[in-house]
N, C-alpha and C positions, 0 to 999 in steps of 0.2 A: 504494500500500500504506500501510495506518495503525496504528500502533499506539496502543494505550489509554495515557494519564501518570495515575499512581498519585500518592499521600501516603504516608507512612508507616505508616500505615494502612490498607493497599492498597484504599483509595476512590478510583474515577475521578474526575480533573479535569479530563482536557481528551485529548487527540490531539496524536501528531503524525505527520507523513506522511515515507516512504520515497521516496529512488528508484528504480523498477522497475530502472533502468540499473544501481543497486550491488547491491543485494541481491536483485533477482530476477533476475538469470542465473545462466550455470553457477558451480558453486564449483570453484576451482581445485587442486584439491589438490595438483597438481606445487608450486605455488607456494608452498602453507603446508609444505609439504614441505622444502622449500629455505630456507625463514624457519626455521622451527623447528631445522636442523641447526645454522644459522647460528649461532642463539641458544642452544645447546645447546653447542656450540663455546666462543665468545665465555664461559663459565660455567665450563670446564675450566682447572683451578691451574696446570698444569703446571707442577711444581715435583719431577718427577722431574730424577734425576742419576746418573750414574753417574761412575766414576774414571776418569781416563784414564791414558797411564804416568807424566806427571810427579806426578801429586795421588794415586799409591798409594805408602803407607809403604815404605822401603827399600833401602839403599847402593846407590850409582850404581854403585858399585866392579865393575871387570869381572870374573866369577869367575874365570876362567882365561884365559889366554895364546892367542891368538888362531890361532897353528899348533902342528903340534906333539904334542899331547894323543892326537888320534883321536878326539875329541867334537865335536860339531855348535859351530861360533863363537856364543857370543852376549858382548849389549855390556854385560848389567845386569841381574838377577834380577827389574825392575820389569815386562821384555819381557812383550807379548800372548799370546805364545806358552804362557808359565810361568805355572802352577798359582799363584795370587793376586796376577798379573800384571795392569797396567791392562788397561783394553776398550778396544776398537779403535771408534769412530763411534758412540757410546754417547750416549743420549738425553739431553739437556742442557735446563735448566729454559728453557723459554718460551712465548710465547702463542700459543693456538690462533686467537683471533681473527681474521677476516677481513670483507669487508666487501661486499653484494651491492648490485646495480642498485638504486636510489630506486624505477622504480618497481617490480620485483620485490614489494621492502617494502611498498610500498601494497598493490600487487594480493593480495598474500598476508593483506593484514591486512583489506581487502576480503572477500576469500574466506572467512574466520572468518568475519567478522560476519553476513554473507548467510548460510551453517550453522548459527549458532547462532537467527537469527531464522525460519531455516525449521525448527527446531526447537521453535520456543517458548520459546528459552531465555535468550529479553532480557527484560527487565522496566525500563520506563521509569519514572523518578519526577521528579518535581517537585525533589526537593531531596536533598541527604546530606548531612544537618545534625543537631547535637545541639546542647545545652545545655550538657549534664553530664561528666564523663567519667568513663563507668559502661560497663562490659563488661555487665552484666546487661540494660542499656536494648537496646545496640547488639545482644545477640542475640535477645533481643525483637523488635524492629524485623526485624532478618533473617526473623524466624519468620513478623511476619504477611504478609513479602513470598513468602513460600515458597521461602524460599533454604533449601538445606541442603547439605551438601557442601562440596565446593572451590567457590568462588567469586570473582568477581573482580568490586567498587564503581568504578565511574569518573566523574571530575567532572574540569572546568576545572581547578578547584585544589582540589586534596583538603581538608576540611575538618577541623584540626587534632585537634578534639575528638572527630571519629570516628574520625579515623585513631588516635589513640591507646586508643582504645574497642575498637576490634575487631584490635588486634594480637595481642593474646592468643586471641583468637579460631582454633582451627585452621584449615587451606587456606582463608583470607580474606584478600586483600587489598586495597589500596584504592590504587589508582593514578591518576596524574594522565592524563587523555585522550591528551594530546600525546605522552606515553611508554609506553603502550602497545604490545605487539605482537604477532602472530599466533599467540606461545606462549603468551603468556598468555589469549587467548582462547578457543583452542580448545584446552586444559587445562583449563577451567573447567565443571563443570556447568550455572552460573549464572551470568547479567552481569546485573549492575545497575550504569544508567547514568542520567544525568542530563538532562533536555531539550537543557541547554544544551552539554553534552559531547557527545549525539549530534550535535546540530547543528554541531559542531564539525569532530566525524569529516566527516559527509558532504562536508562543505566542502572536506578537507582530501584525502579519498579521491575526489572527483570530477571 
């Protein structure tokens, strides 16, 4: 399998070829399935909280005498029991993140790109590179790649001047190859990637 490499200008330069083994079998969608929760997850604050009985305002002090009375004992007005009394196992701030099989991750990030190429939805270029750092240029550029949408740039190392070109840019980003992953792929309308960034992936997903 081949695809066309573009310029900037989306004029052919050259080719490069796929492996039928990554991107022409099944796409796995259990897998981006399971990526994507992942990463979805790993993304959640968790910074709820709730009180418990020592962290609710209120005398320890016992209301009343413990026999005696003909009222039910208790030891403290802060009890679960009583109306703005702490919670009982009440959700306490922490991380959702977890962590899946290596190659889970691959094959899931696999599985995007094989989708999006059986799509038509990669576009190979020569370079992501500017000069200037002009948001006007870099949606230029987009435009005569035929990006529009969400979209997601990928290179080796992102190229400073574009990266800061197309932040302001809506659903654009520009991520480095290596950090990548199967959210961000198959979220995107459009990938635009780099010769040497694809050749990167395969290497790395093979």
């Amino acid at each position: 399998m081949q695809l066309d490499v573009v310029n900037g200008n989306n004029e052919k330069v050259g080719a490069v070829e796929l492996g039928d083994e990554l991107f022409g079998g099944r796409v796995n969608a259990e897998l981006i399935w399971e990526s994507v929760v992942r990463a979805n997850a790993a993304m959640r604050r968790g910074t709820h909280a709730t009180k418990n009985r020592a962290l609710v305002s209120g005398s320890g002090k016992k209301p009343w005498r413990q026999k005696g009375t003909g009222r039910a004992r208790v030891g403290e007005i802060r009890n679960p029991l009583w109306r703005k009394g702490g919670t009982v196992f009440g959700p306490q701030p922490r991380s959702y993140e977890y962590r899946l099989p290596k190659k889970v991750e691959q094959g899931a990030l696999r599985s995007a790109l094989a989708q999006k190429v059986k799509d038509g939805a990669l576009v190979v270029v020569d370079e992501l590179a500017t000069e200037t750092i002009k948001t006007k240029a870099a949606a230029e550029m987009l435009a005569r790649l035929g990006v529009s949408g969400k979209a997601i740039l990928l290179d080796v190392v992102p190229d400073q001047k574009l990266a800061k070109s197309v932040r302001n840019i809506a659903d654009v980003a520009f991520i480095a190859s290596s950090r990548v992953t199967a959210r961000d792929i198959i979220g995107a309308s459009r990938i635009v990637v780099t010769r040497g960034a694809l050749e990167k992936l395969q290497a790395a997903l093979s």
